[in-house]
N, C-alpha and C positions, 0 to 999 in steps of 0.2 A: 699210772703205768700198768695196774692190773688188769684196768679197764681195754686198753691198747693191747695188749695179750693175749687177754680172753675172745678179744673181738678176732685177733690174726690167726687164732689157734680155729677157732671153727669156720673164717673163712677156707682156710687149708683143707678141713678133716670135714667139713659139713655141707662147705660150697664147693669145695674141691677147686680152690680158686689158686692160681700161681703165686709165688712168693711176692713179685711186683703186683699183682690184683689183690694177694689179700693185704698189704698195708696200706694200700688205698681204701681197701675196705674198713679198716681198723683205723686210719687217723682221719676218713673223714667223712663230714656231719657235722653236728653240734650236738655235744653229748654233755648229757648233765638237767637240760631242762626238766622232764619228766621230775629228776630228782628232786629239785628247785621247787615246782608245783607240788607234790606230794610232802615236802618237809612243811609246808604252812597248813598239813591239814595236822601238825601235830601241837595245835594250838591247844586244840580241844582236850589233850589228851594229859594235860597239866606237867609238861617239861617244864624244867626252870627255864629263863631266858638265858640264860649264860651258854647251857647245852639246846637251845634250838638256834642260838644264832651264830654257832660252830657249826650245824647242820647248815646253814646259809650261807657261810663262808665259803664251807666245804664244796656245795653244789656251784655256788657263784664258781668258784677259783675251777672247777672241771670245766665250766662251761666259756670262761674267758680264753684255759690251756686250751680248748677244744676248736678253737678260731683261731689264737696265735701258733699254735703248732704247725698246722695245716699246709697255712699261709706260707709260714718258711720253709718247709721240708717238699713242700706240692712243687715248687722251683726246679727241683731235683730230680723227682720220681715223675711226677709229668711231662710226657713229650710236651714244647710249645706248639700253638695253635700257629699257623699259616697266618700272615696277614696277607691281605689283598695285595699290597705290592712286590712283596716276596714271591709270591703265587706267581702273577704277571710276568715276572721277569725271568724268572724260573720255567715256568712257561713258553717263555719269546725263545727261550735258550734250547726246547723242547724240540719247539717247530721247527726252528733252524736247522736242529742237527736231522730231524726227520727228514725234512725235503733234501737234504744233502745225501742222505742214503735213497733219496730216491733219484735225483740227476744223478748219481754215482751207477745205478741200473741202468739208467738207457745212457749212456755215456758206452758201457759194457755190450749195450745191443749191435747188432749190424744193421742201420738204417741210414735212409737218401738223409742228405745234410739237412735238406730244407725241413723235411720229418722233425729229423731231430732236433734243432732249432725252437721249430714250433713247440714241441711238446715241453723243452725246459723252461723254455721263457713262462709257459701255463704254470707248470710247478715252482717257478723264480714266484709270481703272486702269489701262493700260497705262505709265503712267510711276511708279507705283507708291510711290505717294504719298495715297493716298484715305483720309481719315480716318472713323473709324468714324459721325461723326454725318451724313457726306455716305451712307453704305449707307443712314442709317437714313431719312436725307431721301426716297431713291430708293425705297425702300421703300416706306414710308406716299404715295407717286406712285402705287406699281403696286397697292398697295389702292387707294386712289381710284377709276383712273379701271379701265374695263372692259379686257381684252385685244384687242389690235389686231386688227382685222380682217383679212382674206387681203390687202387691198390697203396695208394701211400696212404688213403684214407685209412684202412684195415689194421695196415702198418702202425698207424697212431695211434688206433685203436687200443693194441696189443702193447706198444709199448704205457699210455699210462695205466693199462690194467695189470703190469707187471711193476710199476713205479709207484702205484698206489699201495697195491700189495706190501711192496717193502715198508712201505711206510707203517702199513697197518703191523706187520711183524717188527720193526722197531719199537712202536707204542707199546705193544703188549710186552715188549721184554723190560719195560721202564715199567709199565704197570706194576709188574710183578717185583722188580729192585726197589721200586722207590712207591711204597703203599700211600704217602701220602700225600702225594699230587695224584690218586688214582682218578677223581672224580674232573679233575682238571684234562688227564689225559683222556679220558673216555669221552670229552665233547672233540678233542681234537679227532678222535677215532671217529666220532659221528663224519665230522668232516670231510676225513676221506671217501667215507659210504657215501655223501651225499656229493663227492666232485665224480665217483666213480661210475652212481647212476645219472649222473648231467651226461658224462661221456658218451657211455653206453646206449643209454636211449634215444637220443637221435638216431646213432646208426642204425639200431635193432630197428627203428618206424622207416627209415629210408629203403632198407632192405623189404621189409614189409611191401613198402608200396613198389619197390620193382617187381617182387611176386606178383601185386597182383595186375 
């Protein structure tokens, strides 16, 4: 116990560590070894056997408490790790709500139907879920009707740069509530940079070559 004390008291006052950091610092380790090695050099030193193997005892029993404590009390005072399916599912649950505040935005916009059709159905794949008769729906759409013009193009443009947008400001307000899916949300934020410059860059090369 003096040992657990001594270790909490200068994590506080020496590490300047919080009360939850310094008893993690104080229970744990494996404490006692040193001690354990250091008592067999008091062979030499003509102890009786009766008082070096109460020193043996002693260090044995700190270094046993020093593993079973730990083990029961870390349940407690440690957040649990994430497992992979937890993460996933927690995750799935992420996306969903993401892409719903984004069809929620262009829902919100003034755009031709066919505009906005298109560009939800593109945000509908994003949560990665789209069943093959919904391609084929969208499909036999982009037979039908003719390709968009430069202005409904623009239009589509503008509206997933504003749908993506949201997205990216949904992530980051999860980021910041829930730290430990942070590394999990930040590949889905790559995602949207990376559908934002798929969008983008075609038009920006097409405009390009009407310039020139």
């Amino acid at each position: 116990m003096i040992n657990v004390v001594v270790r909490y008291v200068y994590a506080r006052i020496r590490l300047r560590f919080k009360n939850r950091a310094g008893w993690i610092f104080s229970l744990g380790g494996v404490h006692g070894a040193v001690t354990l090695a250091l008592a067999y050099t008091l062979v030499d030193t003509g102890v009786n056997n009766s008082d070096f193997n109460l020193v043996l005892l002693t260090a044995s029993t700190l270094i046993i408490l020093s593993m079973l404590v730990p083990t029961i009390l870390f349940r407690w005072i440690l957040k649990p790790e994430l497992t992979d399916d937890e993460a996933a599912t927690e995750i799935d649950k992420i996306r969903v709500a993401m892409v719903h505040q984004a069809i929620d935005t262009v829902q919100k916009m003034y755009l031709p139907e066919n505009v906005k059709k298109s560009v939800i159905f593109d945000l509908m794949t994003q949560k990665q879920r789209t069943r093959t008769r919904d391609f084929a729906r969208a499909w036999v759409e982009v037979v039908r009707h003719s390709e968009f013009t430069g202005a409904e193009k623009e239009l589509e443009m503008r509206a997933f740069m504003n749908a993506l947008e949201q997205e990216r400001q949904y992530l980051d307000m999860i980021s910041q509530r829930e730290v430990k899916y942070q590394k999990y949300v930040f590949k889905l934020y790559n995602e949207t940079l990376l559908a934002e410059s798929i969008v983008i860059g075609p038009t920006i090369l097409d405009e390009d070559e009407v310039t020139e």
